[in-house]
C-alpha positions as CSV (number, residue, x, y, z in Angstrom):
1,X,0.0,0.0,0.0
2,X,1.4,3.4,-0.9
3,X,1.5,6.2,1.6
4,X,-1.0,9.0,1.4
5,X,-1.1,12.7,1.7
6,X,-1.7,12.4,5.7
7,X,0.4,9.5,6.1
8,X,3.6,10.7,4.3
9,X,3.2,13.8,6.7
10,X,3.4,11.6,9.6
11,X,5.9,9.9,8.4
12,X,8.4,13.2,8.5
13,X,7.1,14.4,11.8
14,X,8.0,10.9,12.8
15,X,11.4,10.6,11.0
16,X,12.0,14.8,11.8
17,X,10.7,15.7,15.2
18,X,11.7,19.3,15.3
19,X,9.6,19.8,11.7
20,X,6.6,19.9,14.7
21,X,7.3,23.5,15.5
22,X,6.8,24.6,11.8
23,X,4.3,21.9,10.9
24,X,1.9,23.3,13.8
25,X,2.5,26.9,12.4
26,X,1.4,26.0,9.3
27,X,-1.7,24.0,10.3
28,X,-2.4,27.2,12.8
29,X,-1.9,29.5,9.3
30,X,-4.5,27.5,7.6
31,X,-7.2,26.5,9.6
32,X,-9.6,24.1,8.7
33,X,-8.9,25.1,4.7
34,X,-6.5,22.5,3.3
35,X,-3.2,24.5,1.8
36,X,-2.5,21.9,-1.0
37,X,0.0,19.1,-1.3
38,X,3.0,21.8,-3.0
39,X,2.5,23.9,0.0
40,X,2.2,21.4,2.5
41,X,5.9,19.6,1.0
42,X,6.9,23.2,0.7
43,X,7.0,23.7,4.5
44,X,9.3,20.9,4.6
45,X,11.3,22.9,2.3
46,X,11.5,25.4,4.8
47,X,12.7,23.5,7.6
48,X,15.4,22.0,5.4
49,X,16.3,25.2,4.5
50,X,16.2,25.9,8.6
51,X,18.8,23.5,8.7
52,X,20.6,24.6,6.1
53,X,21.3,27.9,7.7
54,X,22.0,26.8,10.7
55,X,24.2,24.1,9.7
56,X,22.1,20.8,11.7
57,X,23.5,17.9,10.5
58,X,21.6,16.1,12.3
59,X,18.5,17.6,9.8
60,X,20.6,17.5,6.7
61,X,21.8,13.8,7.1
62,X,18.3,12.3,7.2
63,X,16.6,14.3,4.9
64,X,17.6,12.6,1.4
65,X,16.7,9.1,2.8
66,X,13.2,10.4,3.6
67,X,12.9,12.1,0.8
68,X,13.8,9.1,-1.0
69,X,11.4,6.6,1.1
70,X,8.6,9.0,0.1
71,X,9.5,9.1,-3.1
72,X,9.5,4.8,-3.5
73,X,6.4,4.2,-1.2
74,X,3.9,7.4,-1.9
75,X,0.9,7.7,-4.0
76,X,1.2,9.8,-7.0
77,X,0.5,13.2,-4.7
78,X,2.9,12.3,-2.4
79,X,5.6,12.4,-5.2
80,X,3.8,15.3,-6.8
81,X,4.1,17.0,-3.6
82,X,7.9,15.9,-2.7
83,X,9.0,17.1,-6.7
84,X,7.4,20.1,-6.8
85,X,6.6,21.2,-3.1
86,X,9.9,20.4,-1.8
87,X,12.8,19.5,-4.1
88,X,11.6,22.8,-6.3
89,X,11.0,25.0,-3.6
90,X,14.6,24.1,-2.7
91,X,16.3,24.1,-5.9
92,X,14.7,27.6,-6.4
93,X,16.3,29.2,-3.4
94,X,19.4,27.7,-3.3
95,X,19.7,29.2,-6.9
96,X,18.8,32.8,-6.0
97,X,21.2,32.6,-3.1
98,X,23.5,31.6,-5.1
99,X,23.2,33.9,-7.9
100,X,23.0,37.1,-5.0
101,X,26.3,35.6,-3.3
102,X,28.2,35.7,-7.2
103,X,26.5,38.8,-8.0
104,X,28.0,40.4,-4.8
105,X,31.8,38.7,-5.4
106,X,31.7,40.4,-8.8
107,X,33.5,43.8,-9.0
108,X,31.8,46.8,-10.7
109,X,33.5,47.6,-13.9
């Protein structure tokens, strides 16, 4: 059986307890109107990102392997949600970071 919307959320707050914290924020945000499965996957971009910038290793070890788990063994929104919540949401700001940190190392001519 592949793992659904609800259950691939549980799965993270099981794997990552400290995603609570945001997860509850989110769920506060939102009330009783569902946000979507990109926005839901896209606050777990946010707490990568968390990590990220505050170096947890901890986070950033075990994030591909649940990631990856959710990728295998979710439904077709889970992976929908993972792609394009998460992985794009990530990809897109580690690009404008890194386009603002080279645009700042460059000298004006």
């Amino acid at each position: 059986m592949l793992l659904s919307r609800d259950h691939a959320i549980e799965y993270l707050l099981h794997r990552h307890p400290s995603f609570f914290k945001k997860w509850t924020k989110h769920l506060d945000f939102w009330g009783e109107e569902k946000s979507g499965i990109t926005n839901e996957f896209g606050v777990f971009a946010e707490f990568i990102l968390d990590a990220f910038d505050t170096q947890n290793i901890k986070v950033l070890s075990s994030v591909p392997e649940s990631l990856e788990h959710l990728i295998i063994y979710g439904d077709e929104s889970v992976v929908y949600g993972v792609t394009l919540g998460c992985l794009e949401s990530l990809t897109n700001v580690l690009l404008t970071r890194s386009e603002e940190h080279t645009s700042e190392l460059q000298s004006p001519m």
